[in-house]
Structure formats: structure tokens, C-alpha cells
C-alpha positions in Angstrom: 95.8 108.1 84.1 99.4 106.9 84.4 101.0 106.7 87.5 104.8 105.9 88.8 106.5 104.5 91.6 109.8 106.2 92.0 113.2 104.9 94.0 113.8 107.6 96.8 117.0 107.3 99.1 116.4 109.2 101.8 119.1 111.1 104.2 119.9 111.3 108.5 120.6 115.0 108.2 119.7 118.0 110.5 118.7 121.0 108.6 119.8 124.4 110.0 117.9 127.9 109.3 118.1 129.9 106.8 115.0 130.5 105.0 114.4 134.1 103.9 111.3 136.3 105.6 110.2 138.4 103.2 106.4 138.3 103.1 105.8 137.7 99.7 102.4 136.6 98.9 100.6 135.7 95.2 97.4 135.9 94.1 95.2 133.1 93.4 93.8 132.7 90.0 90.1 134.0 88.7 87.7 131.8 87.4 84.6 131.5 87.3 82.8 128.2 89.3 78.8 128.0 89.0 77.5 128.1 92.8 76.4 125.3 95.0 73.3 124.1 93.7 71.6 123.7 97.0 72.6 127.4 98.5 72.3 129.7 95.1 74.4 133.2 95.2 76.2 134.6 92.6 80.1 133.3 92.0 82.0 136.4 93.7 85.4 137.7 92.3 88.2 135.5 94.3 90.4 137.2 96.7 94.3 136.7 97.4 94.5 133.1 98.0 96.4 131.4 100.7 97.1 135.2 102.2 98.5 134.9 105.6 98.7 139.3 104.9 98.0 141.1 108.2 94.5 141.1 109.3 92.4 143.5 110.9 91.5 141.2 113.6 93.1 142.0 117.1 94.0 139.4 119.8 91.6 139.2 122.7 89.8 137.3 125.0 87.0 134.6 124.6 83.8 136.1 123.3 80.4 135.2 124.9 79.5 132.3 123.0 76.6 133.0 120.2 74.5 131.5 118.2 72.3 131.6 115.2 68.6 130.5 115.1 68.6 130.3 118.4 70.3 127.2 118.6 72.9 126.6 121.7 75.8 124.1 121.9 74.4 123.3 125.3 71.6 121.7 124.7 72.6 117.8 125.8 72.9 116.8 122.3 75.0 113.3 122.3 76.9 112.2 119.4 77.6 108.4 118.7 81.2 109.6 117.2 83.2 107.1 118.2 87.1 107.4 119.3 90.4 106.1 118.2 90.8 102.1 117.4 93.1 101.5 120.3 93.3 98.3 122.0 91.6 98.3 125.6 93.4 99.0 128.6 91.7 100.0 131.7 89.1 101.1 129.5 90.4 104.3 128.2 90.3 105.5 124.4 93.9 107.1 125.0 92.1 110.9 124.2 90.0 112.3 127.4 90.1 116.0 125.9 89.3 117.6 122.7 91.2 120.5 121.1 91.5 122.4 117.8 94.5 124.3 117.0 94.0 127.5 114.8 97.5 129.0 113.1 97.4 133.1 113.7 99.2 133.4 110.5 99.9 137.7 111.0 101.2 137.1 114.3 103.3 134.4 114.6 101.2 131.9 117.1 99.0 129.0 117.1 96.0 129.1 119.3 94.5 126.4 121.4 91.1 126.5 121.9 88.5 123.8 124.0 86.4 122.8 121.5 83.8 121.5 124.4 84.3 125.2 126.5 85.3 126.9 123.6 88.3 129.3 125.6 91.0 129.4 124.3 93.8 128.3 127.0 96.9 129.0 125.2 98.6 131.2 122.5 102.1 130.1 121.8 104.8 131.6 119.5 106.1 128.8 116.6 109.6 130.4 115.6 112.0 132.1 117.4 111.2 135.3 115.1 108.1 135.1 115.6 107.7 135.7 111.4 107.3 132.1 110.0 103.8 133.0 108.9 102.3 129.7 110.2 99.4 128.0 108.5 99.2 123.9 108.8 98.7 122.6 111.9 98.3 118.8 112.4 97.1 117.1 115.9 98.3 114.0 116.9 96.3 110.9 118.8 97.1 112.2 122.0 96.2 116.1 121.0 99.8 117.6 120.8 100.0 119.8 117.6 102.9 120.3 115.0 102.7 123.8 113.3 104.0 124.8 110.1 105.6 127.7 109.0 105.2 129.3 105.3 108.0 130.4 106.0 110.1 127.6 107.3 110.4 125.5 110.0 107.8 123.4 112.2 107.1 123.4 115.8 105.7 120.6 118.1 103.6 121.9 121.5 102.4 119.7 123.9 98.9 119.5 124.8 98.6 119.0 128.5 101.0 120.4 131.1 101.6 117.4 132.4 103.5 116.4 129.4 106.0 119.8 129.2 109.3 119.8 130.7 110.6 122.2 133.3 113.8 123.5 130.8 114.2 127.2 131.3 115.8 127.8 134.9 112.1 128.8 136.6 110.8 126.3 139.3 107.3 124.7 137.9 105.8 125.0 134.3 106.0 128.2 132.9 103.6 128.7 129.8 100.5 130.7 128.3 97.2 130.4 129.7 95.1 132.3 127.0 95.3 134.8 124.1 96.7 137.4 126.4 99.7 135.3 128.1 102.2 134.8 124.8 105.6 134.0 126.5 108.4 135.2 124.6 110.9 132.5 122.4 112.3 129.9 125.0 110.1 130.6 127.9 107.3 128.6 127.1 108.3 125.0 128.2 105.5 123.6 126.3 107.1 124.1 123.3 107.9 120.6 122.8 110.8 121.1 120.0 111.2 123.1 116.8 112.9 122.2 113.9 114.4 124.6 111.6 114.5 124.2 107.3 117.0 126.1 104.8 113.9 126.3 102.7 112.0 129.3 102.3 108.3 127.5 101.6 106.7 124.8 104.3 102.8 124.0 103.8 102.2 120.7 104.3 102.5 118.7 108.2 100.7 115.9 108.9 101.3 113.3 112.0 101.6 109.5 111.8 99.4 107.6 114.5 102.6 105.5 115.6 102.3 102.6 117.5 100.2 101.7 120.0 102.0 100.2 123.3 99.9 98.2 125.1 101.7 98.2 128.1 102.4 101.7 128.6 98.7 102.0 127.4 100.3 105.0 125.0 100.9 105.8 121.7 104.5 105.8 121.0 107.0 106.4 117.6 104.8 109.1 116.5 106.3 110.7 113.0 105.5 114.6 111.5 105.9 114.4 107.7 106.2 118.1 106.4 107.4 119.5 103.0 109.4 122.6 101.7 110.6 123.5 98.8 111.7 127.2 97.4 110.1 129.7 95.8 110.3 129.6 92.0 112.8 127.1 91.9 112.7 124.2 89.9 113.4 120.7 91.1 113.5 122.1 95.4 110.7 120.4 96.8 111.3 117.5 99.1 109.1 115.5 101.7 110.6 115.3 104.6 109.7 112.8 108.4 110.8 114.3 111.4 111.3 112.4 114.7 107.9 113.1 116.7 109.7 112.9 120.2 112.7 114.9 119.4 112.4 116.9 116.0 115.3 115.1 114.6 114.8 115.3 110.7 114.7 111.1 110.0 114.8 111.2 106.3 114.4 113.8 102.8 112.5 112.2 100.2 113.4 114.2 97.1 111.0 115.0 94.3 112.8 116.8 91.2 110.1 116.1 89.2 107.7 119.4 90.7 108.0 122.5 90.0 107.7 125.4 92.6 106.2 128.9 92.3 104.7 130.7 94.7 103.2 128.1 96.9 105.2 125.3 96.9 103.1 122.0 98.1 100.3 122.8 99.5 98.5 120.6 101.8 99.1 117.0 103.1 97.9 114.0 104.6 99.1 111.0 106.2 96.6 107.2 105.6 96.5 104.0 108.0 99.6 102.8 106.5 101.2 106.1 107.6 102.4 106.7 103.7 102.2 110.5 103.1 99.9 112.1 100.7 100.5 115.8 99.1 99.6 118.0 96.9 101.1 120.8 95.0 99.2 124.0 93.4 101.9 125.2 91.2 102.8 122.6 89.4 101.5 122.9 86.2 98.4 121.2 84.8 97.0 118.3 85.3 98.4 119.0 89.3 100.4 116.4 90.9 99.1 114.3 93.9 102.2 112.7 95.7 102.3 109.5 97.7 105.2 109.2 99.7 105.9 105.4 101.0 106.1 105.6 104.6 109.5 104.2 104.9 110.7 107.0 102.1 111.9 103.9 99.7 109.6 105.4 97.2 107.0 107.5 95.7 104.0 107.8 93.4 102.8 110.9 91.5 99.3 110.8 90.2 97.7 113.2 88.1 94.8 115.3 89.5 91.9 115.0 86.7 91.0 117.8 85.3 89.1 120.5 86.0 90.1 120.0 89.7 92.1 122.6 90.7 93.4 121.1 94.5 93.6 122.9 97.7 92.2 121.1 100.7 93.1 117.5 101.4 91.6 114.7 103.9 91.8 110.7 103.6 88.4 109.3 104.3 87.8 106.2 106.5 88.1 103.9 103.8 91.6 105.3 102.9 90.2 107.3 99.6 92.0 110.7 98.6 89.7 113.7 99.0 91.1 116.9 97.1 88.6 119.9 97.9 89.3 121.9 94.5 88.8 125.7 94.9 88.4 126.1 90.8 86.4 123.2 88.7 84.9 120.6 91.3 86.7 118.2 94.2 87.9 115.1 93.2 88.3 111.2 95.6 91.4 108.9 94.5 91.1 105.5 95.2 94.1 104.1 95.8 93.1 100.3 95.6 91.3 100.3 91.8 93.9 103.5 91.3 90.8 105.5 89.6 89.4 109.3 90.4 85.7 110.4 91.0 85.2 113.8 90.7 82.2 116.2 91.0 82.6 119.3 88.7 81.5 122.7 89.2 81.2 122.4 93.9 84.3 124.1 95.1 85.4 125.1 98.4 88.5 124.9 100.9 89.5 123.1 104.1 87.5 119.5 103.7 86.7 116.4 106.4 84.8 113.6 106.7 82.5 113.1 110.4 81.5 110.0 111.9 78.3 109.8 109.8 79.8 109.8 106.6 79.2 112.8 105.5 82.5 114.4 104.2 82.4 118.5 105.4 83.7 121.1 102.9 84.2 124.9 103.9 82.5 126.5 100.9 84.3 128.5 98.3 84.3 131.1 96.5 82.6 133.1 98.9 79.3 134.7 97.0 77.8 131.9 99.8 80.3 131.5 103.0 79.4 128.2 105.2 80.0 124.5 104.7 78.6 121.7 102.6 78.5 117.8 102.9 79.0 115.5 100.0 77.8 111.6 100.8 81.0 109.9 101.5 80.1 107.1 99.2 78.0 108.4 96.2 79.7 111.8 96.6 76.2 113.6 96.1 75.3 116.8 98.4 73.2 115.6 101.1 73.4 119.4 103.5 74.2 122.6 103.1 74.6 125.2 106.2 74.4 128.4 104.7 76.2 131.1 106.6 76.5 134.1 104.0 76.4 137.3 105.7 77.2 135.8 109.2 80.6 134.0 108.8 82.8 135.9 106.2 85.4 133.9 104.2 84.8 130.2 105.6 88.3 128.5 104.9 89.3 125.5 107.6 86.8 122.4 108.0 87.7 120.1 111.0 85.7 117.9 113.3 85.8 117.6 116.4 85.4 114.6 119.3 82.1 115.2 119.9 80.6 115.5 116.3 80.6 119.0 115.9 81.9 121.1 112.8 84.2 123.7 113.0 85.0 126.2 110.3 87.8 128.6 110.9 87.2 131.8 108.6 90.5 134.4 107.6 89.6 137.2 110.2 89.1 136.4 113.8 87.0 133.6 114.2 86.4 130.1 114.4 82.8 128.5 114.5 81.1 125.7 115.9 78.7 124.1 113.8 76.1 121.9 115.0 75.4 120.1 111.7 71.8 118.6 112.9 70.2 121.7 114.1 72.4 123.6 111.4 73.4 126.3 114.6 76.4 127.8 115.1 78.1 129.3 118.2 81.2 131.5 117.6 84.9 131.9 119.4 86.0 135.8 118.2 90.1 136.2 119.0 92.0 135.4 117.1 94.8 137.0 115.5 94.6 136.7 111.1 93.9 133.1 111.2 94.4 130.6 108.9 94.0 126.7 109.0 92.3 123.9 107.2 94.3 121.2 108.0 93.7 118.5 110.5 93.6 120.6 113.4 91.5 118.6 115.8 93.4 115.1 114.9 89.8 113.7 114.2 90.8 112.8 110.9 94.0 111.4 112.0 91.9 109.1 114.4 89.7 108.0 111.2 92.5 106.1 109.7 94.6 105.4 112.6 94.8 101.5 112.8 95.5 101.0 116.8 
């Protein structure tokens, strides 16, 4: 397939907001995809894709962890993982805790949750309207996440208290300590920054690994590459790399040559180079896969082979594209021999790789709900963990720092997959969630250089 690289002159603008808030949602498309050969079930009719609808979950408090088959989290199972490539000083790995960030897309919030303790110890609000319909989040190397809004504008939250700055007139660190405890707009001085967009669709966010001072022992000049376009207009969508530290919107990469509907781009991705990787749904057929240069002198776009209809995205450690197709198979780009692999017919959703090469796929459509693993290399099946009638609706795959899978469903759960006893434990609370993004930074750390 032909490819292109294109000029792109990129722009030191602020964007200001103005995006519109009205809800709208579109369906996704029917089809029908034979079902995992290893789980069996019958293909089920597809439901609205990429909702972010109010859900009937409420918010609440930390449920008693469960599990099935009478597995436990807790059972002093170790996990050779392995930890970001950063130079040694004073022997730390730069990462001592381990987070996932879930988007409550119906209310307005991201949630942060221990994925060791499974609490969750914050709930914070991501646009001053508290209507941005958030869905992406991406984690950084040091566990701070940047949230996307559907409908406009991204927002950066620290991590650790230590790290959030006493702004808003109160002596001491005011901000949210669980599900319960959602400050109102401005209050919260963990809120890092947020950074507004005049358009009226923003999916993809991913985070650069920056630089690695060895002095300061620290990661430093940290990016956040986003896009937005708007809705059923031709020629709108643009890539876009914000300043991690401050928000400040560094450069527009412009590409006239997508179209968007009713999505817009749809997930990104960033590899060790820190060049940008996205793809768009509505684009017509074959679908575009974008690759942004990471100083925004250029871009490629690279036709997704048919039948692969892209949603989730991930770059594996050996810098291949991953598309997780939720209509005719998922597809690997290899951006060295610039050829595709694909596996027809196995669909699913969210999609990362773990630290033993198997690549983790949230299953899809959802006749069977659970996750699958495809061989990183051959890309052939190797485990299934089969959670129909347990888990409904199995969307987000991310891994976490101590090997375990999590798959975040569209009601109010996410789950904690061992993936050797094939057990599951379960965090109930949140709030119409929706991510399948990089929302642990585990996949960041797979292809950060250090």
C-alpha cells in the first residue's frame, strides 16, 4: 500500500473555548464477525459504539474485592514485569506506585484507582462544565494522567500530592480523596492545568516519555499529543502537542486530507521516537493510520488493510502498530519493512501488550465479554479468559506494573485479571465509564527509551 510523507508547518498559538456541548452520539455500524475461535458464542447485535450516554451506574465507594474461581489477587504471586529503561540513580526505576485512570464519561470525572489496593483515592472533575464527556486518558512515566474530552479540551492531574500546588487561597493541599470527595472547578489544586480547544471533537491523548535527567534523577520535557477536529466537517482535523508542564499548545499539525463525521480521530499512540500515531474511524474506506513526526515537520498516512475496521490502538515493544479492529480482524504495521499483518475475523476493543509478549485485547462484540491474547510475534491466539455473563461489555485493556490485566467495562466497573490463574477481582464505582487507552502508562514505559 502507498504511503506519503507530507510537509506540516506547525503554529505557537493558544486555543480558547468554544466547542459546542450538545451530546450527540452515533451509532456504530452492524456487521456480522464470526466469534473467537477459542471461546465460541454467537456474534450478538452491536450496540451504540463509542457511547459516553448516561449510564445506570451510580458513584460509590470501593466494593469488597471479589473474585471468580476462587482465585484472590492476594495470593503472593510475583511477576518478573520489568520497569521503565531509565538510567540508574540511587537505584530507583523513577515509578514506586501504580495507578490506572478510568474516564466517568456521564459525569464529567476521571477516577484514580490503586491498582495494587484497588480504592480508588481520587475522583476529579476535567472541565470547568463539568460536560466534556471525557474518554482517553493517557499516563505518563511518572503516573500523572492527561484526560480528554469528546467534547473538547484536555486536562493534566497530578498523581501524588506532593507534586500539586497550593493555588486556591486555602492553607495546605486541598483535593479529592475518593469517589465521594469531587471538589468543585478550581478547588482541586491537583488539577495540574487544562487546556481548552475551539473544536467540538477530542479522542485521541497520548504522552511523550521526555527526557530523562540524570541529575535530577527525573523525567523532564514531557509532551501530550491530542487531536480534534469537528463534527461533519471536512478538512478540520489537526494533531496537536501541548506543553506537558504548562498546557501551552506547542504546535497544530494540520491534516486536510480526513474527513470527519461523527467521531472524529479516534484513538492514539505515541512510539520511542515520540512520533504520534492515530487513527481515524470516519474516514472512509480503506481507514487512515496517521504518523505524525515528533517535531510536527511532517506526516504519513497509511492505509488500514482491509477488512480492519480500527478502534483500539497500542505500539508494541518492538515499535509495531497494533490496531484492535471491532469489525473484520486487528491488524500490526511495521513501520521498518512498512508492511501490515492482519488476522481476519478476531475483533475486540481497547488492546495492550504485557511483559510476556502476549498482546491483551478486550473482546468484542459482546456474544462472549472478556479478553484474549494474540502471540506478539506470530500473532496467533495463545489465551482466552472468558468472562460472558460475569463482566458485561468488556471495552478498555491496560496493564498494569505488576503484570496484571485490567479490563474496564461501560457500566461501573473495572477488573483485575490475573492472566495465569485466569481470576478476576472487581472494583464496582464508577460513574458510566469509558477508557481503553493507556491508562496505567505501562504501554508508555514499553517503548520509552530512558
Amino acid at each position: 500500500m502507498q504511503t506519503r510523507w507530507i510537509s506540516a508547518v506547525g503554529s505557537l498559538a493558544l486555543l480558547s473555548c468554544g466547542g459546542t456541548d450538545d451530546g450527540s452520539r452515533a451509532s456504530g455500524a452492524d456487521g456480522g464477525v464470526p466469534p473467537l475461535p477459542t471461546t465460541g458464542g454467537a456474534t450478538g447485535d452491536r450496540t451504540t459504539d463509542d457511547p459516553g450516554q448516561t449510564m445506570g451506574g451510580s458513584q460509590g465507594t470501593s466494593s469488597s474485592p471479589t473474585s471468580a474461581d476462587g482465585g484472590s489477587a492476594d495470593d503472593g504471586l510475583v511477576f518478573d514485569v520489568g520497569s521503565p529503561d531509565v538510567p540508574p540513580c540511587g537505584g530507583g526505576t523513577g515509578l514506586d506506585f501504580s495507578y490506572i485512570w478510568v474516564a466517568n464519561s456521564s459525569q464529567g470525572t476521571v477516577s484514580k484507582i490503586d491498582t495494587q489496593t484497588m480504592a480508588e483515592l481520587g475522583r476529579y472533575r476535567v472541565r470547568p462544565d463539568s460536560a466534556g464527556n471525557p474518554s482517553r486518558t493517557s499516563v505518563n512515566l511518572v503516573g500523572d494522567v492527561a484526560v480528554a474530552n469528546r467534547a473538547g479540551g484536555i486536562a493534566k492531574i497530578y498523581a501524588v500530592e506532593s507534586r500539586c500546588v497550593d493555588s486556591n487561597g486555602t492553607p495546605g493541599i486541598q483535593t479529592s480523596t475518593g469517589p465521594a470527595d469531587i471538589l468543585p472547578w478550581g478547588e482541586d489544586e491537583c488539577l495540574a492545568w487544562y487546556a481548552p480547544i475551539t473544536q467540538n471533537q477530542q479522542r485521541p491523548v497520548a504522552w511523550t516519555s521526555g527526557v530523562f535527567d540524570e541529575t535530577e534523577c527525573a523525567w523532564t520535557e514531557q509532551k501530550v499529543w491530542a487531536t480534534a477536529s469537528n463534527a461533519s466537517s471536512a478538512g478540520s482535523v489537526v494533531a496537536m502537542r501541548f506543553n506537558g508542564d504548562t498546557g501551552a499548545l506547542e504546535l497544530e499539525v494540520p491534516v486536510p486530507e480526513l474527513s470527519s463525521g461523527g467521531f472524529g480521530p479516534y484513538g492514539g499512540a505515541v512510539d520511542a521516537n515520540n512520533d504520534f500515531w492515530f487513527h481515524s474511524r470516519d474516514s472512509g474506506v480503506p481507514h487512515p493510520l496517521v504518523h505524525v513526526a515528533a517535531d510536527g515537520s511532517s506526516y504519513e498516512i497509511i492505509p488500514v488493510p482491509d477488512p480492519v475496521n480500527p478502534y483500539g490502538i497500542t505500539i508494541d515493544s518492538s515499535g509495531r502498530v497494533w490496531l484492535a479492529g471491532y469489525q473484520g480482524g486487528i491488524g500490526r504495521y511495521d513501520p521498518v519493512l512498512g508492511s501490515w499483518q492482519t488476522v481476519p475475523g478476531v475483533t475486540g476493543l481497547g488492546i495492550q501488550e504485557d511483559a510476556q509478549g502476549r498482546m491483551w485485547m478486550a473482546i468484542y462484540p459482546w456474544a462472549t465479554t472478556g479478553v484474549v491474547a494474540f502471540d506478539v510475534e506470530t500473532m496467533a491466539i495463545v489465551q482466552t479468559i472468558d468472562m460472558t455473563g460475569v463482566a458485561p461489555q468488556s471495552r478498555g485493556v491496560s496493564i498494569d506494573f505488576d503484570g496484571y490485566i485490567w479490563m474496564v467495562d461501560q457500566t461501573d466497573s473495572a477488573w483485575k485479571l490475573d492472566p495465569d490463574a485466569g481470576t478476576w477481582e472487581r472494583y464496582q464505582g464508577l460513574t458510566g465509564p469509558y477508557t481503553y487507552s493507556d491508562m496505567t502508562g505501562w504501554g508508555l514505559s514499553l517503548v520509552s527509551e530512558g
